[in-house]
C-alpha positions as CSV (number, residue, x, y, z in Angstrom):
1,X,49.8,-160.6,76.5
2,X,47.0,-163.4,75.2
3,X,48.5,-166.6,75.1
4,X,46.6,-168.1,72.4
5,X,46.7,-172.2,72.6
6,X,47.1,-173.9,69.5
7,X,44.4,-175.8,67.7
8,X,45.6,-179.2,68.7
9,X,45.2,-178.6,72.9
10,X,41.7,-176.7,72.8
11,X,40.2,-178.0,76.1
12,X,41.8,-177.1,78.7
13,X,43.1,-173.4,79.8
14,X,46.6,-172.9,80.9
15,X,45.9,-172.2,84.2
16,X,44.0,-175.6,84.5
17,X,46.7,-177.9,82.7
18,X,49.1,-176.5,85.6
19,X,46.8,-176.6,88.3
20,X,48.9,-178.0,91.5
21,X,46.3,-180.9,91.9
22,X,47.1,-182.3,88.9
23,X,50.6,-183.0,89.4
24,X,52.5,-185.2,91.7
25,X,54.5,-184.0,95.0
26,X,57.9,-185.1,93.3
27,X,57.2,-181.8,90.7
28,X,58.1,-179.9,93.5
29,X,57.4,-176.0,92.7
30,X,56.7,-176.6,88.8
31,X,52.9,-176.0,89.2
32,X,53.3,-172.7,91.1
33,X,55.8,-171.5,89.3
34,X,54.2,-171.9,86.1
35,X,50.9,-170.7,87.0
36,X,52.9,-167.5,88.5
37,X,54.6,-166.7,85.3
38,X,51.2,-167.6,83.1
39,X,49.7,-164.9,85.2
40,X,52.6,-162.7,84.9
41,X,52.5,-162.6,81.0
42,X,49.0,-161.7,80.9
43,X,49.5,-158.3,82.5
44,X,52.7,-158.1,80.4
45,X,52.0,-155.8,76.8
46,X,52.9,-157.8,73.7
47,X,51.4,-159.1,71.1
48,X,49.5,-162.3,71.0
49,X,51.8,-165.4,70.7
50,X,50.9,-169.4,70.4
51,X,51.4,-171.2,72.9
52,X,51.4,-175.2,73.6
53,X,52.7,-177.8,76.3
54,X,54.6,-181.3,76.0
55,X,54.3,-182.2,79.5
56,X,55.4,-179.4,82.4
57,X,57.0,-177.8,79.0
58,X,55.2,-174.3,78.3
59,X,56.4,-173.8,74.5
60,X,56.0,-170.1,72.4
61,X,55.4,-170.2,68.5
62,X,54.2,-167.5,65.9
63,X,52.3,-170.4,64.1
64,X,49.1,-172.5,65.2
65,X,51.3,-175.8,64.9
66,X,53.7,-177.5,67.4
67,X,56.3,-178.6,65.2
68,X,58.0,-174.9,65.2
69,X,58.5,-173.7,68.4
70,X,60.6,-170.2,69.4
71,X,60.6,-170.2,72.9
72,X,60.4,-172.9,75.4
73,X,60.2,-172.6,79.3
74,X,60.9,-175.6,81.8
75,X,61.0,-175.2,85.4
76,X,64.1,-176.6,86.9
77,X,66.1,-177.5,90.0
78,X,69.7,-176.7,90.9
79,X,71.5,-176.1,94.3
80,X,68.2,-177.0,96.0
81,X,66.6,-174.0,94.2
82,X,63.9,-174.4,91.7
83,X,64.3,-171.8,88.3
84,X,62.7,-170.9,85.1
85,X,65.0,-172.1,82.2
86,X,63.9,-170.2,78.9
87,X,65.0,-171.3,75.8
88,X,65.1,-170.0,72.7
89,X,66.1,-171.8,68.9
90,X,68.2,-170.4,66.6
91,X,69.8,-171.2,64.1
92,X,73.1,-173.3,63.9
93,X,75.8,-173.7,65.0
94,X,73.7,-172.9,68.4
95,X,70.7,-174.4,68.0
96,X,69.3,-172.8,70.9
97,X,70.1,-169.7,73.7
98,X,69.5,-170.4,77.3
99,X,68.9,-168.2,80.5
100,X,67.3,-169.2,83.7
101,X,65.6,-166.9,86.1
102,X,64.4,-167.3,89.7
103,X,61.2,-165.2,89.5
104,X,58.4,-164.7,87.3
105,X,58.8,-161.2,86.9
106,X,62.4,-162.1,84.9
107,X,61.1,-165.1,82.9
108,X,59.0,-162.8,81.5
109,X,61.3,-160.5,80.4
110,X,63.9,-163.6,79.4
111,X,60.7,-165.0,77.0
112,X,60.2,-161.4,75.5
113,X,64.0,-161.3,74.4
114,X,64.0,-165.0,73.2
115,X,61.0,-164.1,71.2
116,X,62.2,-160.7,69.6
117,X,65.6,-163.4,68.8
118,X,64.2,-166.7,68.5
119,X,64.2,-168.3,64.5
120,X,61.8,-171.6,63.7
121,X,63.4,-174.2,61.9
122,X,61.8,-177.0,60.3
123,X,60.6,-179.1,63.0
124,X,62.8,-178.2,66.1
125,X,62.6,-181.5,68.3
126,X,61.4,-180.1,71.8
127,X,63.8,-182.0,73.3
128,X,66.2,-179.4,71.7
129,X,67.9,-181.9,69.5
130,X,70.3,-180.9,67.1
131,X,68.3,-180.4,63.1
C-alpha cells in the first residue's frame, strides 16, 4: 500500500516523524509500534490512501486535506500492555467504530475494514468529537 502524505506535511517521511529518537521515554512503545505497522502496510496490497498525523495520531483519508479523516490509529496502553486502537467515522448515531489490536499484522487488517466502512463527514474533529 503507498501511503501518500498530504500536501500540508510534505517534509518529513513517515518513518522519520516516528523515529524513536524523536519522542520521549514516557511514549513508551508508540514509536515502534507505529513504525512496525507503517512498514507493515507497505507490503500490504491496496490502493493508495492519504495519510496525515496530529501528534502520535496516524490518520487515513481518500482526500489530500485533513479536515476529513476515515481512519485514525493511536497507540494505546491498557492492563500494562500497549495496543493499536483503530478508529473508523461513520455516520451518526455512532460517530465512530473502534477495535484495538496487539500486533501490526492485525491493525492492518482492522484499518483495511474501517476503510472499506469508514464515511467522511464535514470536518470530523480528530479528537472524535461528536458533528
Amino acid at each position: 500500500m503507498e501511503l501518500k502524505l498530504i500536501t500540508g506535511q510534505k517534509g518529513k517521511t513517515l518513518l522519520e516523524f516516528y523515529s524513536q529518537e524523536k519522542w520521549p521515554s514516557n511514549w513508551g512503545d508508540m514509536p515502534k509500534m507505529m513504525t512496525e505497522l507503517i512498514n507493515q502496510l507497505y507490503e500490504t496490497d491496496h490502493p493508495t490512501i492519504w495519510v496525515f498525523t496530529s501528534h502520535a495520531e496516524l490518520l487515513f483519508t481518500n482526500e489530500d486535506d485533513y479536515q476529513h479523516w476515515q481512519v485514525l490509529v493511536t497507540v494505546v496502553k491498557m492492563s500494562n500492555q500497549y495496543l493499536y486502537k483503530i478508529t473508523a467515522a461513520q455516520e451518526s448515531p455512532w460517530h465512530h467504530l473502534t477495535g484495538f489490536a496487539d500486533n501490526a499484522a492485525s491493525a492492518t487488517k482492522l484499518i483495511i475494514s474501517g476503510l472499506s466502512v469508514a464515511t467522511i463527514g464535514k470536518s470530523r474533529n480528530i479528537f472524535l468529537d461528536s458533528d
